[in-house]
MOPAC internal coordinates of N, CA, C and O (Angstrom, degrees):
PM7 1SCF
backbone

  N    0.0000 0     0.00 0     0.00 0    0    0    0
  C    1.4509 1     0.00 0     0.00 0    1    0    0
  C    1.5269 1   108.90 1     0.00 0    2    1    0
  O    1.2310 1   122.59 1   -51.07 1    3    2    1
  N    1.5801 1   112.64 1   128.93 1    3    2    1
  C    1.4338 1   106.97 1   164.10 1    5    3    2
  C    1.6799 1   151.13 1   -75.92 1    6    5    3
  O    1.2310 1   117.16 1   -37.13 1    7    6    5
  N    0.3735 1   123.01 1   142.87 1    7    6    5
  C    1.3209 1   107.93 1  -168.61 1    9    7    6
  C    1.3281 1   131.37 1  -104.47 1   10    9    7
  O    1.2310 1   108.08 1   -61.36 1   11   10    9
  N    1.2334 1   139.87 1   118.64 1   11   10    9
  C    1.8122 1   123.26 1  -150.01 1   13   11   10
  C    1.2008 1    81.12 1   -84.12 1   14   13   11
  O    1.2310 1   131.94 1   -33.50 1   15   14   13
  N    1.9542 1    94.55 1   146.50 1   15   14   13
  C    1.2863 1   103.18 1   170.90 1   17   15   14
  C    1.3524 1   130.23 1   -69.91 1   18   17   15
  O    1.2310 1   110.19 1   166.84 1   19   18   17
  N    1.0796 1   136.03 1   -13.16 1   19   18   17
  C    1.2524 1   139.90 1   175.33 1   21   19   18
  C    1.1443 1   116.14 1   -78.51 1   22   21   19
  O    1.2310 1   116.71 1   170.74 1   23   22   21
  N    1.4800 1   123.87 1    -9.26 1   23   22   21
  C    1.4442 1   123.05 1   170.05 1   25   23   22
  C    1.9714 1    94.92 1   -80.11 1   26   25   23
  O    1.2310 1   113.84 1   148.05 1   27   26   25
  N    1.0101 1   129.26 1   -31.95 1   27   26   25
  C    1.3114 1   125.08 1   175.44 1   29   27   26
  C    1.3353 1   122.47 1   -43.13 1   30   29   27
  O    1.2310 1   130.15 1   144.38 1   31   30   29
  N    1.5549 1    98.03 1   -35.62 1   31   30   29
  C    1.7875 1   109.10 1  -177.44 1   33   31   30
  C    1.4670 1   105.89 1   -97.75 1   34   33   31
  O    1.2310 1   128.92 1  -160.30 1   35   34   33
  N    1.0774 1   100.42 1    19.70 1   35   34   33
  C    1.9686 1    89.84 1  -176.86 1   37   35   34
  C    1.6432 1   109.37 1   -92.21 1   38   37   35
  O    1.2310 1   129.48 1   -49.87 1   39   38   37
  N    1.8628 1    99.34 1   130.13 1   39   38   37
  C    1.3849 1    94.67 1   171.09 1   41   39   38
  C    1.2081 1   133.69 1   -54.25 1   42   41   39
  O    1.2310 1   113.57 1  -168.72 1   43   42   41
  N    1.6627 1   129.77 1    11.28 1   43   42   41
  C    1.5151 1   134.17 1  -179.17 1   45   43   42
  C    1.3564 1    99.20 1   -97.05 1   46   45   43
  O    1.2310 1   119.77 1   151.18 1   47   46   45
  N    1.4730 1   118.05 1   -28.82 1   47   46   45
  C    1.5125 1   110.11 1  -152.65 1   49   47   46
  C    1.4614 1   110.79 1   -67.14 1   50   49   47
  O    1.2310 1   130.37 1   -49.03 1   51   50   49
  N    1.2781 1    97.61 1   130.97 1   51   50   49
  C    1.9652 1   114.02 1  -171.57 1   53   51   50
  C    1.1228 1   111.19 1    66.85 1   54   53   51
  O    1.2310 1   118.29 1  -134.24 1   55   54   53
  N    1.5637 1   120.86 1    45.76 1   55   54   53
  C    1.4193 1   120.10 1   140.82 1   57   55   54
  C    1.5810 1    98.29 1  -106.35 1   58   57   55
  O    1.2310 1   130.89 1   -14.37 1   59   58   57
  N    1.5398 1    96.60 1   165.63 1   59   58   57
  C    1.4028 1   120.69 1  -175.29 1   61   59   58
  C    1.8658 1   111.97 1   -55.12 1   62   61   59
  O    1.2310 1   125.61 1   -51.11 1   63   62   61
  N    1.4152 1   106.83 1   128.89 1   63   62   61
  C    1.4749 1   105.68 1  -176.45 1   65   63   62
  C    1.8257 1   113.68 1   -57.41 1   66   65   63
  O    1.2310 1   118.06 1   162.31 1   67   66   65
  N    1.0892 1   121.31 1   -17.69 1   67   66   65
  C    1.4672 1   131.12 1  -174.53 1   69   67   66
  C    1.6801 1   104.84 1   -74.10 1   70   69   67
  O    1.2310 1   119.81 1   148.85 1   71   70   69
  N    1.3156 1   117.96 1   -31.15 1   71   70   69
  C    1.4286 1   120.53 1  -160.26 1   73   71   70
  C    1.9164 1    81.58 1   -71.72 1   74   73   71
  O    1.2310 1   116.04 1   148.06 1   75   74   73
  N    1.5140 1   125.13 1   -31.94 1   75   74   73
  C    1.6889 1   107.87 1  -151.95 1   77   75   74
  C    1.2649 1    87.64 1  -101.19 1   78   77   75
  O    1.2310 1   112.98 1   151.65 1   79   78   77
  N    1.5232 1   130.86 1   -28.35 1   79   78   77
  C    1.7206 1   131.32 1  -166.61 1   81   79   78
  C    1.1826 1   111.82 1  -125.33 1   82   81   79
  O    1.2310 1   102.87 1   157.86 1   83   82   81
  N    1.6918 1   149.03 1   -22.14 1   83   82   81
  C    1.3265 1   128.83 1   125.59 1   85   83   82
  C    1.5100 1    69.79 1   144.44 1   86   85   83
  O    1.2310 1   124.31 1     4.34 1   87   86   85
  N    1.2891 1   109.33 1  -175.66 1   87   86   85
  C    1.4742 1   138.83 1  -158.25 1   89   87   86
  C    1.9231 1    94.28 1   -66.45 1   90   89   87
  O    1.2310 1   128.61 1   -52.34 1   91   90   89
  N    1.4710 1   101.02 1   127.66 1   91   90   89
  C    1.3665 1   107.15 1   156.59 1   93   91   90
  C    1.9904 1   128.50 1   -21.48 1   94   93   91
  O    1.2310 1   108.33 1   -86.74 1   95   94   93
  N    1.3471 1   139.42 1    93.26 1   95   94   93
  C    1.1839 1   116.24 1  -176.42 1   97   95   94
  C    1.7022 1   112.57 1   -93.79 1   98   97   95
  O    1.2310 1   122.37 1  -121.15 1   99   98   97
  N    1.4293 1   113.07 1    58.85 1   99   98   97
  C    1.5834 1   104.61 1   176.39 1  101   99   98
  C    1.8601 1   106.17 1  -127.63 1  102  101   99
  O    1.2310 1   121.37 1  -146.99 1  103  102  101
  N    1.2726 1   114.98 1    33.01 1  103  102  101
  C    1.2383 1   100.37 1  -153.47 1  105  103  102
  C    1.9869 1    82.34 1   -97.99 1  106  105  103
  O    1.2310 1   113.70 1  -133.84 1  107  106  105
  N    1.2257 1   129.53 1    46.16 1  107  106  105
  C    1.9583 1   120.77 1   161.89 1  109  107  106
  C    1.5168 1    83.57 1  -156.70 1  110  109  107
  O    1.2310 1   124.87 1     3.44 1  111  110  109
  N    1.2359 1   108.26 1  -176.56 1  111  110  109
  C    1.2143 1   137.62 1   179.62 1  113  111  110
  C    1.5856 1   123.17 1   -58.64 1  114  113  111
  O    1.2310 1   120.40 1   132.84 1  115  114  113
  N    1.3718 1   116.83 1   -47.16 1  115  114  113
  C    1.5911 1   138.24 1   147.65 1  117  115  114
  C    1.3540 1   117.26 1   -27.22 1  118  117  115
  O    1.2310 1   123.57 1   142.32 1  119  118  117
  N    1.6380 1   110.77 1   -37.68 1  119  118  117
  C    1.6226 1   103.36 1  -160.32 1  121  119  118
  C    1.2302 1   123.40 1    96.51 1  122  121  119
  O    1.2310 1   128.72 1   146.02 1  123  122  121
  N    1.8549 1   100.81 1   -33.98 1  123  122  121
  C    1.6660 1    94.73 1  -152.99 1  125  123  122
  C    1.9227 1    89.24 1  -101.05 1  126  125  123
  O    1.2310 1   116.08 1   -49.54 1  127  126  125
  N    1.1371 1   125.05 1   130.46 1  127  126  125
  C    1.4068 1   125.43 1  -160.18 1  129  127  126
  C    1.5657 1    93.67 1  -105.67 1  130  129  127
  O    1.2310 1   125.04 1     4.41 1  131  130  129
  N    1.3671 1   107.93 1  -175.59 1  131  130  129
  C    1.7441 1   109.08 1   161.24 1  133  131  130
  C    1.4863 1   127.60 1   -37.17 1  134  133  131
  O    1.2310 1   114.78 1   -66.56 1  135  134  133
  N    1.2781 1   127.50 1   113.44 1  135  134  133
  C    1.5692 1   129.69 1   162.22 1  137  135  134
  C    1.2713 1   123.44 1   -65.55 1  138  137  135
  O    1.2310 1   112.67 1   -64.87 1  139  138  137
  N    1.4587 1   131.44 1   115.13 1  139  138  137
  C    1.3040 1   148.15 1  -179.52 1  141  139  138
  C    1.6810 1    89.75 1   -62.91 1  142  141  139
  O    1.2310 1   129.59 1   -26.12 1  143  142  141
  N    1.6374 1    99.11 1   153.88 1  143  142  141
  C    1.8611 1   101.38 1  -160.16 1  145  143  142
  C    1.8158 1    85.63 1   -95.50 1  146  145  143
  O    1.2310 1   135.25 1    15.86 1  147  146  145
  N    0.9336 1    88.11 1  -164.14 1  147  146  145
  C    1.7744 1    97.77 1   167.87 1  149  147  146
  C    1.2807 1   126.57 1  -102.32 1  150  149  147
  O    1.2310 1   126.87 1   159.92 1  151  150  149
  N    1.2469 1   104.40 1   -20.08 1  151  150  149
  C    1.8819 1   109.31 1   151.96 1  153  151  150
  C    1.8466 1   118.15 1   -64.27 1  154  153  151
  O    1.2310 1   125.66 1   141.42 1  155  154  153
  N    1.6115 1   106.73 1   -38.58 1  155  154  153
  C    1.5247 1   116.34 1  -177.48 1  157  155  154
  C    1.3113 1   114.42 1   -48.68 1  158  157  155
  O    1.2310 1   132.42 1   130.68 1  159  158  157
  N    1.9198 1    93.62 1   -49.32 1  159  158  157
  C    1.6926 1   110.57 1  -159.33 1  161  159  158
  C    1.6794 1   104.56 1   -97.72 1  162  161  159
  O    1.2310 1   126.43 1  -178.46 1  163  162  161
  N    1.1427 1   105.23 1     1.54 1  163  162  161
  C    1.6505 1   108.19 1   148.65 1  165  163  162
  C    1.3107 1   128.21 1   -75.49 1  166  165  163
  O    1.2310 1   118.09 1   148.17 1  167  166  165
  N    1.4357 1   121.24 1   -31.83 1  167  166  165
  C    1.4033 1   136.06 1  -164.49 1  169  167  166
  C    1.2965 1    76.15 1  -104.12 1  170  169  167
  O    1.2310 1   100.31 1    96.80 1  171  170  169
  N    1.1466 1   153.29 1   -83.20 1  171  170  169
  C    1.3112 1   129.54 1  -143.63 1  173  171  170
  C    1.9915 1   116.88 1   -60.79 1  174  173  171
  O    1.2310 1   133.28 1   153.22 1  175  174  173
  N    1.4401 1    91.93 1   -26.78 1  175  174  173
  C    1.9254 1    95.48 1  -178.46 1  177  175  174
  C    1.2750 1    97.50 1   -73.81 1  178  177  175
  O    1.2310 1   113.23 1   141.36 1  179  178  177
  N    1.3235 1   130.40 1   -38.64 1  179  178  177
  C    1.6209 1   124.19 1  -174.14 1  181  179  178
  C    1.5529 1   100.91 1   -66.35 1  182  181  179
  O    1.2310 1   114.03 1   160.06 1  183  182  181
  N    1.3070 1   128.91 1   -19.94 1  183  182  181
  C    1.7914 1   120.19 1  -173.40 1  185  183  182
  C    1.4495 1    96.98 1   -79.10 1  186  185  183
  O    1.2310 1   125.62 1   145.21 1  187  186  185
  N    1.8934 1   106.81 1   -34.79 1  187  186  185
  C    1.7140 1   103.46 1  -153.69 1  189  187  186
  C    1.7546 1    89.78 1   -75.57 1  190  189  187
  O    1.2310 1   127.88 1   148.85 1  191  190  189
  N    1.3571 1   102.44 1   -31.15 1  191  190  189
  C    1.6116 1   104.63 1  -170.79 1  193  191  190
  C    1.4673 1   109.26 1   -44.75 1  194  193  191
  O    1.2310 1   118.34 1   143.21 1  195  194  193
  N    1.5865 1   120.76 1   -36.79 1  195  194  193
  C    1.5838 1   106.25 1  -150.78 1  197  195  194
  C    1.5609 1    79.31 1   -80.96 1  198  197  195
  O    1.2310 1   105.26 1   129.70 1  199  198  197
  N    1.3495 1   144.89 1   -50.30 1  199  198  197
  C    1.6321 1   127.33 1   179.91 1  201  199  198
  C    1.3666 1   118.02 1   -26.35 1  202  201  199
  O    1.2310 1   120.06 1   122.63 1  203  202  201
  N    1.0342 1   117.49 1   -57.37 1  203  202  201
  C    1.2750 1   121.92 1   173.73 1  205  203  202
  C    1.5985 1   117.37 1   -58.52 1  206  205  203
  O    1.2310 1   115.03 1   126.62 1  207  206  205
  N    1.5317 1   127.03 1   -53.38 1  207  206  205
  C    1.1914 1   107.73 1  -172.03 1  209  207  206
  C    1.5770 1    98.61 1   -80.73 1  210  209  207
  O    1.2310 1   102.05 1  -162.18 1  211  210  209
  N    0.9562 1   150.41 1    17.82 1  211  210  209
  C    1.6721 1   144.19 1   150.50 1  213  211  210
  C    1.6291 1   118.50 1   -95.94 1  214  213  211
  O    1.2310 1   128.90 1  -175.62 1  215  214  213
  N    1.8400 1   100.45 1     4.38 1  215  214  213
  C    1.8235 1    89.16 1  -173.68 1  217  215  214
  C    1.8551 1    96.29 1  -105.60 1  218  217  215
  O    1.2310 1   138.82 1   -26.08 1  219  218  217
  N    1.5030 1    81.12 1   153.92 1  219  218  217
  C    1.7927 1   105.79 1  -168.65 1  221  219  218
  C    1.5080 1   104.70 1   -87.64 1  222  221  219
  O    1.2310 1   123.84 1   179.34 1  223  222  221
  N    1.2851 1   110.25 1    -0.66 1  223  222  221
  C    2.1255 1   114.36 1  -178.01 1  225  223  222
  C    1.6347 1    96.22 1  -124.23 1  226  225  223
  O    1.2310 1   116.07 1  -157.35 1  227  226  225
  N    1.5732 1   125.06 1    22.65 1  227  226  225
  C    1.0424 1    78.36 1   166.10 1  229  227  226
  C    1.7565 1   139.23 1  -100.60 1  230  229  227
  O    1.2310 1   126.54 1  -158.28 1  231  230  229
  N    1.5190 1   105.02 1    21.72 1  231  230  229
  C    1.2818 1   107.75 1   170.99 1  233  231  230
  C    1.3157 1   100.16 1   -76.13 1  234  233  231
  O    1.2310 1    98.04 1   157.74 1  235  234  233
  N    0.9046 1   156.85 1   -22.26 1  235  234  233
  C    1.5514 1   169.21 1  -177.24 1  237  235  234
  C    1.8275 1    97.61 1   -75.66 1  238  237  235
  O    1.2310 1   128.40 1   117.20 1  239  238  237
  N    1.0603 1   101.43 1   -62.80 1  239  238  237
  C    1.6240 1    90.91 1  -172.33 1  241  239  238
  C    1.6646 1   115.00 1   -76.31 1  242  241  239
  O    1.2310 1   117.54 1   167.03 1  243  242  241
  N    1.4240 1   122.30 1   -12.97 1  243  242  241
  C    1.5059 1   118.87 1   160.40 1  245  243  242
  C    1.5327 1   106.40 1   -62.64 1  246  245  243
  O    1.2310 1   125.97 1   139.38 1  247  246  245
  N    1.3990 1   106.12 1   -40.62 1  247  246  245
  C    1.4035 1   104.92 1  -159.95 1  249  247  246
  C    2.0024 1   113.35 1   -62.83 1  250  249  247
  O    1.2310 1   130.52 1   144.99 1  251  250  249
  N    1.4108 1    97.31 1   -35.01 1  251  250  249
  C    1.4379 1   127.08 1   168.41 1  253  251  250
  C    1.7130 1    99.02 1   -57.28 1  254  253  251
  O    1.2310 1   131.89 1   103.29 1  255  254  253
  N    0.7965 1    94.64 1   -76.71 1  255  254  253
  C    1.8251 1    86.02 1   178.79 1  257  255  254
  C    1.1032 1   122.87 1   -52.04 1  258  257  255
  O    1.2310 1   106.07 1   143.39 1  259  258  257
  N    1.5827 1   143.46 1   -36.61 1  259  258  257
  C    1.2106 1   129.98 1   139.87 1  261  259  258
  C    0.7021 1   156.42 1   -21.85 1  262  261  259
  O    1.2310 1   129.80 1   149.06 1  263  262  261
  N    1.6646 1    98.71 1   -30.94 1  263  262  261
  C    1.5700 1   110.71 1  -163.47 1  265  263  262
  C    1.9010 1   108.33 1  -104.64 1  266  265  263
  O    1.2310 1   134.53 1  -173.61 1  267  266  265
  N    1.6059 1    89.50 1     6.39 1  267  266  265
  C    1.3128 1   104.68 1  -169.67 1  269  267  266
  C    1.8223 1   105.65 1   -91.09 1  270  269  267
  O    1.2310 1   120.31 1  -155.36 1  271  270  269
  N    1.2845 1   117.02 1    24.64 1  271  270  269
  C    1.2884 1   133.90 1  -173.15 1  273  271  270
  C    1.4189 1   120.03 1    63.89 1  274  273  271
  O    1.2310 1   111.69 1    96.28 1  275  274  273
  N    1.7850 1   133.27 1   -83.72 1  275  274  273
  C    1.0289 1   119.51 1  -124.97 1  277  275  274
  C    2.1790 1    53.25 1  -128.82 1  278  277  275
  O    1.2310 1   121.38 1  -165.77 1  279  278  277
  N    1.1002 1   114.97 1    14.23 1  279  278  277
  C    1.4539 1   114.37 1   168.02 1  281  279  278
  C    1.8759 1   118.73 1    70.30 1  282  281  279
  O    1.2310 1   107.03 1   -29.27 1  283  282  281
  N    1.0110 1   141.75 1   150.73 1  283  282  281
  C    1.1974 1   160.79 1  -151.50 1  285  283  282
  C    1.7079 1    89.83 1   -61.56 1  286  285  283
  O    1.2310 1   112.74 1   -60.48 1  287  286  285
  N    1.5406 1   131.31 1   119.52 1  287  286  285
  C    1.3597 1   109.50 1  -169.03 1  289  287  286
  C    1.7051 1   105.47 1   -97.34 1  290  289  287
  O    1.2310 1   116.29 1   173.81 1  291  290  289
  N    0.9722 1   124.65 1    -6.19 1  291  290  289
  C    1.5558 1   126.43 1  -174.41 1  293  291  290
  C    1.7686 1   112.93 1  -145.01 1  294  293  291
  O    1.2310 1   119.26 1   -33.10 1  295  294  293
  N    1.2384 1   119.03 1   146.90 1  295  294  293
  C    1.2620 1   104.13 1  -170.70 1  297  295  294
  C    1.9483 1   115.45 1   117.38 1  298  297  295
  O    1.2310 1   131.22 1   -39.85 1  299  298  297
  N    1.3006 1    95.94 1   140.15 1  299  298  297
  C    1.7086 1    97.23 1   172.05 1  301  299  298
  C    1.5642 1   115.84 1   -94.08 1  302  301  299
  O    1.2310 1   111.55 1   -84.55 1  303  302  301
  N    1.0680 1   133.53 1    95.45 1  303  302  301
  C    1.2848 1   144.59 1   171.96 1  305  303  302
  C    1.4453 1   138.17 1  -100.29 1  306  305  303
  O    1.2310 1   107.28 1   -18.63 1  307  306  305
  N    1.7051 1   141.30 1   161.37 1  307  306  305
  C    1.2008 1   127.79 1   169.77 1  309  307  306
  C    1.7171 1   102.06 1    46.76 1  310  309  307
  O    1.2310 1   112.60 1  -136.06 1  311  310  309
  N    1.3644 1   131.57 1    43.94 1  311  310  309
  C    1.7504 1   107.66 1  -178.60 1  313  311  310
  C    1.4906 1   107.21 1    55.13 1  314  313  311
  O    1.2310 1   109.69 1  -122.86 1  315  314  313
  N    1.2485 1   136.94 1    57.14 1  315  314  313
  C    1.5347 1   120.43 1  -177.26 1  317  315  314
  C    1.6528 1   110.41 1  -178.91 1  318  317  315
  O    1.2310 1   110.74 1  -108.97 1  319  318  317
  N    0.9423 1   135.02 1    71.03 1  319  318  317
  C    1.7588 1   129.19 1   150.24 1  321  319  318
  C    1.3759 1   114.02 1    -3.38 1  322  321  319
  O    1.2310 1   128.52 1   -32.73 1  323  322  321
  N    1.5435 1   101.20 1   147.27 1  323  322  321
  C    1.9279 1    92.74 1  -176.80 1  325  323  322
  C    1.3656 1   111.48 1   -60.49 1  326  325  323
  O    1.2310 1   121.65 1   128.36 1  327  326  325
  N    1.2004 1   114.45 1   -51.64 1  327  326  325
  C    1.8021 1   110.10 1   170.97 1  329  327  326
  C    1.6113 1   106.27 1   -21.45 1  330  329  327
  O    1.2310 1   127.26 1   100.69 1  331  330  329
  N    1.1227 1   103.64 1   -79.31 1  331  330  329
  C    1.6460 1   103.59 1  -156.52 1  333  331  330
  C    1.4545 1   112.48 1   -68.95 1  334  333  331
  O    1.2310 1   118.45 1   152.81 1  335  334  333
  N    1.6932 1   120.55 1   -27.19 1  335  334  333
  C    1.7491 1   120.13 1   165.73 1  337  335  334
  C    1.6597 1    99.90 1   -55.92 1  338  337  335
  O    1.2310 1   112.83 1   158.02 1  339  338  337
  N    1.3955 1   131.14 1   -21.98 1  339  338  337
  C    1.8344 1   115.20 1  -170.80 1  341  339  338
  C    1.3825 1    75.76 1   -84.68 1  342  341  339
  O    1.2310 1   118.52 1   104.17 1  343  342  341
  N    1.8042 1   120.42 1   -75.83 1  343  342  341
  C    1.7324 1   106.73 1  -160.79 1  345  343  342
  C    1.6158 1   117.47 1   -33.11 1  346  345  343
  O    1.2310 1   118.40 1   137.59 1  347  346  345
  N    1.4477 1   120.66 1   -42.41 1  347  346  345
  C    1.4876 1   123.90 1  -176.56 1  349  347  346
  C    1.6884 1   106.94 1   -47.16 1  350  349  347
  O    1.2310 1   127.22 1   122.78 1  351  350  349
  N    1.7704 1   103.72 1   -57.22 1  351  350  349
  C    1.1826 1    85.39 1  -177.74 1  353  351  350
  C    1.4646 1   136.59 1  -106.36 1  354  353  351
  O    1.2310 1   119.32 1  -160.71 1  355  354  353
  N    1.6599 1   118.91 1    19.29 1  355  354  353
  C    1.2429 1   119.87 1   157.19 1  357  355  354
  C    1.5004 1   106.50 1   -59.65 1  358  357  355
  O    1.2310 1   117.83 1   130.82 1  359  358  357
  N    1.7969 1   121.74 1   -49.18 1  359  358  357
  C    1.4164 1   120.24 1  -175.77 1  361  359  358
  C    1.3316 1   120.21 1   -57.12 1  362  361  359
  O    1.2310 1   119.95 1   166.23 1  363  362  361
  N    1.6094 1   117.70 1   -13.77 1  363  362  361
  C    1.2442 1   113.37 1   172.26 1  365  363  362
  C    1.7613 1   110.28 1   -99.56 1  366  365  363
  O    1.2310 1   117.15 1   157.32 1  367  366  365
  N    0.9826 1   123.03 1   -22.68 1  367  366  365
  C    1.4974 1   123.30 1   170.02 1  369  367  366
  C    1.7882 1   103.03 1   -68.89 1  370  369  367
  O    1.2310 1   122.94 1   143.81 1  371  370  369
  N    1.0861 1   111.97 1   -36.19 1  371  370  369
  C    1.8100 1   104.93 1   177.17 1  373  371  370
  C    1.3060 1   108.73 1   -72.52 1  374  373  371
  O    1.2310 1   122.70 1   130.88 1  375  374  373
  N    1.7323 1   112.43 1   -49.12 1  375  374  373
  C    1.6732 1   111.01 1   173.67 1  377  375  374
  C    2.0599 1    97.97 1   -49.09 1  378  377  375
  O    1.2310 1   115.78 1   130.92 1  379  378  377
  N    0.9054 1   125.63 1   -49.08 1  379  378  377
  C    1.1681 1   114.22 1  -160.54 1  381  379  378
  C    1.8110 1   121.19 1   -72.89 1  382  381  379
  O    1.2310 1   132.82 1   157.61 1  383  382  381
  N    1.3359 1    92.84 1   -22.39 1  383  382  381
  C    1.7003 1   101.95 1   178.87 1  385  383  382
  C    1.1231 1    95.78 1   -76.61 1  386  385  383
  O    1.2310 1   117.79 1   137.80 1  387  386  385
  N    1.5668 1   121.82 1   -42.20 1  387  386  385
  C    1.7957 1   111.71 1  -172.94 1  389  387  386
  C    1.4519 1   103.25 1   -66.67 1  390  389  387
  O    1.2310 1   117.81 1   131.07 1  391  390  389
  N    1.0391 1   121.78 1   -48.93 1  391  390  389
  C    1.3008 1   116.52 1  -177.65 1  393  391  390
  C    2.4275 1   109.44 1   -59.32 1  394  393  391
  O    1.2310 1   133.98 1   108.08 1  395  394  393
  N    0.5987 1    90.58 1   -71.92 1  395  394  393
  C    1.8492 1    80.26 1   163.05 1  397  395  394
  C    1.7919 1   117.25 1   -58.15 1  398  397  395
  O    1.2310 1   116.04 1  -151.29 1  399  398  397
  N    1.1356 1   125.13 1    28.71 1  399  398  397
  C    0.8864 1   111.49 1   174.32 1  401  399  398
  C    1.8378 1    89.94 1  -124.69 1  402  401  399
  O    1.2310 1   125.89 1   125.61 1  403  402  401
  N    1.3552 1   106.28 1   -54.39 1  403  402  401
  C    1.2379 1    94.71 1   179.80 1  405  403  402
  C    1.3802 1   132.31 1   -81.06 1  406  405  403
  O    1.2310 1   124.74 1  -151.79 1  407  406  405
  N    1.5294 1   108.50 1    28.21 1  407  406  405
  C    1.4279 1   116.04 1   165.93 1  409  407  406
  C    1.6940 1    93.04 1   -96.57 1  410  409  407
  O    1.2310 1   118.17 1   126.17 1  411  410  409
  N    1.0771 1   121.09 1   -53.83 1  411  410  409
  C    1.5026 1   103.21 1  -168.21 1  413  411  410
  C    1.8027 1   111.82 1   -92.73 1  414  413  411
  O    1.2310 1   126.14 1  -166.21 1  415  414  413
  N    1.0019 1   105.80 1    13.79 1  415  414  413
  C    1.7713 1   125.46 1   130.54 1  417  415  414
  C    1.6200 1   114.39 1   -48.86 1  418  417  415
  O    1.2310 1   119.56 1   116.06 1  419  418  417
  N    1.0444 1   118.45 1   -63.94 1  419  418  417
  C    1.5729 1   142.61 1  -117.77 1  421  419  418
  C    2.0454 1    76.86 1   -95.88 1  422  421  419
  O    1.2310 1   120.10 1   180.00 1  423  422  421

């Protein structure tokens, strides 16, 4: 598998997968393991956050998540929690209808 290079330069690369998607959930039979609280998975997005606001790809890695359609569904990515990657891109699908609307307005 290849690997884009710009994921090479990312300040996440070779930290622990838990810091961006939270504690392993397979540890019973279910799959579904311990749930991180909402105080946990606050403190942990604010640690993954400072990677992000010190990495030099991350217009590159939003762009990667975008392009991943309906977008990355779980996980801290691009500077952004899944919450705020859907808000990011409904606001850009509305910026974009306004913008095609008022061309064939225009």
């Amino acid at each position: 598998m290849r690997i884009a290079s710009w994921r090479l330069r990312a300040a996440c690369r070779g930290q622990p997968l838990e810091l961006f998607y939270g504690p392993p959930r397979d540890d019973d039979d279910t799959g579904r393991g311990p749930r991180e609280t909402p105080s946990q998975k606050a403190k942990r997005e604010a640690r993954a956050k400072r990677f992000c606001d010190q990495c030099e790809v991350l217009d590159e890695c939003l762009t990667a998540q975008l392009a991943l359609g309906r977008g990355q569904q779980y996980g801290y990515a691009a500077g952004m929690n899944e919450d705020e990657r859907v808000a990011y891109r409904r606001r850009m699908m509305r910026t974009a209808k306004r913008r095609a609307e008022a061309r064939e307005g225009a």
